[in-house]
C-alpha positions as CSV (number, residue, x, y, z in Angstrom):
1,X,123.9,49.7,-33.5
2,X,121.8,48.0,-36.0
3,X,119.2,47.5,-33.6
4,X,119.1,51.0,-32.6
5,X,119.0,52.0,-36.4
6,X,115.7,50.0,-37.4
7,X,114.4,51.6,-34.1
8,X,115.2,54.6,-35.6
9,X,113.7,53.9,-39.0
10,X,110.6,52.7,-37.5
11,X,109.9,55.8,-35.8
12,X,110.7,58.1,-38.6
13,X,108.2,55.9,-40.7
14,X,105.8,55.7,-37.9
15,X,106.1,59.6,-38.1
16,X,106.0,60.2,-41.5
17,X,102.9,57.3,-41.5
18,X,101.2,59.5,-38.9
19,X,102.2,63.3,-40.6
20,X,100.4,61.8,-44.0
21,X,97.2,61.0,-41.9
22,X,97.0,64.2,-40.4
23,X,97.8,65.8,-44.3
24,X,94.8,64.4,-45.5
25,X,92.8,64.9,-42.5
26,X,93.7,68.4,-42.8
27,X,92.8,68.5,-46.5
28,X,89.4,66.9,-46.3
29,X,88.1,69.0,-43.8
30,X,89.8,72.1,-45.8
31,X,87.5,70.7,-48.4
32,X,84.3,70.0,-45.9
33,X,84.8,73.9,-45.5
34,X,85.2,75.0,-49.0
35,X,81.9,73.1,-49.5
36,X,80.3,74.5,-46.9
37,X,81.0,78.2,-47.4
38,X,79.9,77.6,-51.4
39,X,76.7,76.2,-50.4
40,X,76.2,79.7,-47.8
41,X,77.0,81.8,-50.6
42,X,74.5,80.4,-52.8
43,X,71.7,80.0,-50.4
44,X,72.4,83.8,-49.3
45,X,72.2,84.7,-53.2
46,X,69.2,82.7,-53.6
47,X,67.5,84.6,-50.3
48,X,69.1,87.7,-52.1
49,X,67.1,87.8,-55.4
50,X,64.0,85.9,-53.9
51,X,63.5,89.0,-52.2
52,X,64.4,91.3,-55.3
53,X,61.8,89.0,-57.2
54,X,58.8,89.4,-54.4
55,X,59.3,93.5,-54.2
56,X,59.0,93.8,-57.9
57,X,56.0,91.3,-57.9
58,X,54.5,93.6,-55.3
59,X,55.3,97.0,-56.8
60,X,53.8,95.5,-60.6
61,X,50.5,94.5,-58.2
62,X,49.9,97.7,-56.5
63,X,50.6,99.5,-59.9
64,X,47.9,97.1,-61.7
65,X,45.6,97.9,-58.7
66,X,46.1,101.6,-59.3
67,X,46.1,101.8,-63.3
68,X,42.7,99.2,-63.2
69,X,41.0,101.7,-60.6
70,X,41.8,105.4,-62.9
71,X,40.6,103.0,-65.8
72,X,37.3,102.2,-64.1
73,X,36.6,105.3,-62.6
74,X,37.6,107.0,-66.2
75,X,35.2,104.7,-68.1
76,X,32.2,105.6,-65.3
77,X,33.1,109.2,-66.0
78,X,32.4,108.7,-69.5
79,X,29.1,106.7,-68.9
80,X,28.2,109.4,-66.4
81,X,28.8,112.4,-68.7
């Protein structure tokens, strides 16, 4: 009987030994993914306003190019006439 309990024991402790690895198994590659799906959202946020940033750099150089070419033809009116 004794025999048969510390059997028993050393299964339930081999299980609970096993259960705990698995636990923190689990919870590190929770974490891996946590990480992971943090570092997407900020490289998708960073693509984000990258383009917001390179369509307002365009639109203030077409409207330099457009204001600088009615000053110039303006001013060569004014020389002309």
């Amino acid at each position: 009987m004794a025999l048969r309990m510390r059997q028993s024991l050393a299964e339930l402790e081999r299980a609970f030994h096993e259960e705990s690895q698995e636990d923190r198994d689990r919870r590190d590659a929770l974490r891996r993914a946590a990480v992971d799906r943090s570092r997407q959202r900020t490289l998708e946020k960073r693509h984000r306003h990258g383009s917001m940033r390179f369509g307002v750099l365009v639109a203030v150089l077409v409207a330099t190019a457009v204001l600088v070419t009615i000053a110039m033809f303006e001013i060569l009116y004014m020389v002309m006439g």
